[in-house]
C-alpha positions in Angstrom: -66.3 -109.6 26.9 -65.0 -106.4 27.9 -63.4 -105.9 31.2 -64.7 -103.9 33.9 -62.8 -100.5 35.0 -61.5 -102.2 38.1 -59.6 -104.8 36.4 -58.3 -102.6 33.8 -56.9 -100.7 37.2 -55.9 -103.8 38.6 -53.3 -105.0 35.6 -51.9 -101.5 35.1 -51.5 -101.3 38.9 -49.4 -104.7 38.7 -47.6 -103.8 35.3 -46.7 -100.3 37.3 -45.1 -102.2 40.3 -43.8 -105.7 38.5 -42.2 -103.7 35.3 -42.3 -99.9 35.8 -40.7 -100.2 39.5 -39.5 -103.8 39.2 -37.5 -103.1 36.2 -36.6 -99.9 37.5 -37.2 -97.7 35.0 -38.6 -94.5 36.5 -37.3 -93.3 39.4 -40.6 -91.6 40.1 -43.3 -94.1 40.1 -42.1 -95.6 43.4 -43.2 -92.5 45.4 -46.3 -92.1 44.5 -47.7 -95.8 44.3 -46.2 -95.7 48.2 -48.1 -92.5 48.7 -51.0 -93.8 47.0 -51.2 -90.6 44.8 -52.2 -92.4 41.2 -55.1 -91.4 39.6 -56.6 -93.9 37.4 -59.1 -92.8 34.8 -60.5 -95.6 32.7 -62.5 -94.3 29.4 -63.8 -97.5 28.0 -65.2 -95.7 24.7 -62.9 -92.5 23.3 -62.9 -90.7 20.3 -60.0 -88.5 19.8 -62.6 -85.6 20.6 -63.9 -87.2 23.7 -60.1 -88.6 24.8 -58.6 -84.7 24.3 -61.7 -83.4 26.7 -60.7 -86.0 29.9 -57.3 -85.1 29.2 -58.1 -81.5 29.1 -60.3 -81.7 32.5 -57.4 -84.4 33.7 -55.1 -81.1 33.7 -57.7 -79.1 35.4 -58.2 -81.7 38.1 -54.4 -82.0 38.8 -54.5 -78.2 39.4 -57.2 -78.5 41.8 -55.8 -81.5 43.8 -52.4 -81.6 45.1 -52.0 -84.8 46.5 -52.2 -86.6 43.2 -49.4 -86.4 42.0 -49.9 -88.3 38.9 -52.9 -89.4 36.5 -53.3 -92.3 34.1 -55.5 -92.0 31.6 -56.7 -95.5 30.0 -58.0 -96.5 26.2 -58.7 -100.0 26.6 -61.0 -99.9 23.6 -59.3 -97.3 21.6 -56.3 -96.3 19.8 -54.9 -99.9 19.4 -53.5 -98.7 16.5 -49.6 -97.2 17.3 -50.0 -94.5 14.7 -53.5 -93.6 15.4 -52.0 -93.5 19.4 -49.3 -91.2 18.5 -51.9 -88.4 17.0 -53.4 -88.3 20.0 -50.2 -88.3 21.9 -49.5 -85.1 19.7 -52.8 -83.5 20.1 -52.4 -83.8 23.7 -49.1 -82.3 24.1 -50.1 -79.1 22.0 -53.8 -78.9 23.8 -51.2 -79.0 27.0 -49.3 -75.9 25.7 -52.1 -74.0 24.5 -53.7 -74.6 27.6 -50.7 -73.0 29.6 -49.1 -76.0 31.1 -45.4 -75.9 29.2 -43.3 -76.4 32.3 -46.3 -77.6 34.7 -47.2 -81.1 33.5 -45.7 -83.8 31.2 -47.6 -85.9 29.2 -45.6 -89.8 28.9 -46.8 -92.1 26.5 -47.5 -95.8 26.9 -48.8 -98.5 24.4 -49.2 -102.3 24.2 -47.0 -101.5 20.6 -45.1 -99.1 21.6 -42.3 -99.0 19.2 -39.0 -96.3 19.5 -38.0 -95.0 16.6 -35.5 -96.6 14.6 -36.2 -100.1 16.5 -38.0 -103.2 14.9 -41.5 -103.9 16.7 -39.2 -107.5 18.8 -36.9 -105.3 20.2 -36.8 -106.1 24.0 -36.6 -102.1 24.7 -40.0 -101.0 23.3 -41.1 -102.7 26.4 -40.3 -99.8 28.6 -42.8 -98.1 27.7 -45.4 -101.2 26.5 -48.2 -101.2 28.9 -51.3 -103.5 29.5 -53.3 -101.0 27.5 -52.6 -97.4 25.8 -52.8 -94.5 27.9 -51.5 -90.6 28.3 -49.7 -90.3 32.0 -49.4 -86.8 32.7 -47.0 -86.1 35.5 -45.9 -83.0 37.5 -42.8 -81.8 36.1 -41.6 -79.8 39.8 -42.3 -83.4 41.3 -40.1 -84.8 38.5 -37.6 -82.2 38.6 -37.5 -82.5 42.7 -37.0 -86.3 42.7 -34.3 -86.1 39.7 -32.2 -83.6 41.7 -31.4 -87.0 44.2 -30.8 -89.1 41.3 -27.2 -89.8 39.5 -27.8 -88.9 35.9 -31.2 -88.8 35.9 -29.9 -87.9 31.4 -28.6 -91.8 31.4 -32.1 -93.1 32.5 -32.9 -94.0 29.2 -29.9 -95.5 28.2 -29.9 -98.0 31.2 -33.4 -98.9 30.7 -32.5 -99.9 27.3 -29.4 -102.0 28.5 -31.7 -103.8 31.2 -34.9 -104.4 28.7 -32.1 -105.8 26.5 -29.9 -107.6 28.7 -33.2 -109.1 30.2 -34.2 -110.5 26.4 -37.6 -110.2 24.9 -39.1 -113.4 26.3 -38.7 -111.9 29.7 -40.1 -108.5 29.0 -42.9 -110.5 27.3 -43.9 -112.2 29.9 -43.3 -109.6 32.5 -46.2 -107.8 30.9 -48.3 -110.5 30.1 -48.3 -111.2 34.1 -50.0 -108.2 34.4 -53.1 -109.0 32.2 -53.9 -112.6 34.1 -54.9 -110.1 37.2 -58.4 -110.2 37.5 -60.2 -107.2 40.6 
């Protein structure tokens, strides 16, 4: 049975807090889910052509309204498929650029199979960026670049997520996530 939009909100709302902040792995996300400036957008049936038009008006709506500082937007039906996920990861960045918005906003990428290059698919450090469901997060690069300027090298961020994801083990990271989907709105 397919979940309802709220649900789908409510999991990637706990696997933002329990692994994104509690793991500590973006300096960023704290702020806004404190300042309640997530935007959650849910597309329960995507094509690549539909997903690249609500990520196209996505950008349009974050140049219209300030106060969100960042927007999710959700697959849960679509692009399961980590290589099908990562043309559409592509398509967005260059619809971005064409668009104008080099500098404005940054396009993140997060997938239940998210796999970094050069790691097998059990490495404990694909899970810091393995979310409940796949999804483009498009953030505000001056809001990045302001909260960065308070941060000790913000360039080792990756490198100490790594350690921690690894350090933690897989079973941990695992289960971290799979938390996340037992949430029910």
């Amino acid at each position: 049975m397919p979940l309802n939009s709220s649900t789908i909100i409510a999991q990637t709302t706990q696997w933002i807090n329990s692994v994104v902040i509690g793991c500590n792995f973006c300096p960023f996300a704290a702020r806004a889910m404190l300042r309640k400036s997530i935007r959650y957008v849910v597309l329960p049936e995507a094509t690549m052509e539909s997903a690249l038009e609500a990520f196209a008006g996505e950008l349009r709506h974050l140049d219209r309204m300030e106060e969100v500082e960042t927007t999710l937007v959700i697959f849960p039906g679509h692009f399961a498929d980590f290589e099908d996920y990562l043309d559409l990861v592509e398509m967005a960045e260059d619809l971005s650029a064409e668009q104008g918005y080099d500098g404005v906003y940054q396009v993140a990428s997060f997938h239940p199979e998210y796999c970094f290059a050069g790691t097998k698919d059990d490495d404990p450090t694909n899970y810091t960026n393995r979310s409940p469901y796949p999804m483009l997060h498009l953030l505000r690069e001056a809001s990045i670049t302001k909260v960065l300027e308070h941060y000790a090298d913000p360039e080792g961020i990756p490198e100490r997520n790594m350690a921690f994801a690894r350090e933690k083990g897989l079973q941990h990271m695992q289960l971290l996530r799979a938390a996340c989907l037992e949430i029910s709105a």
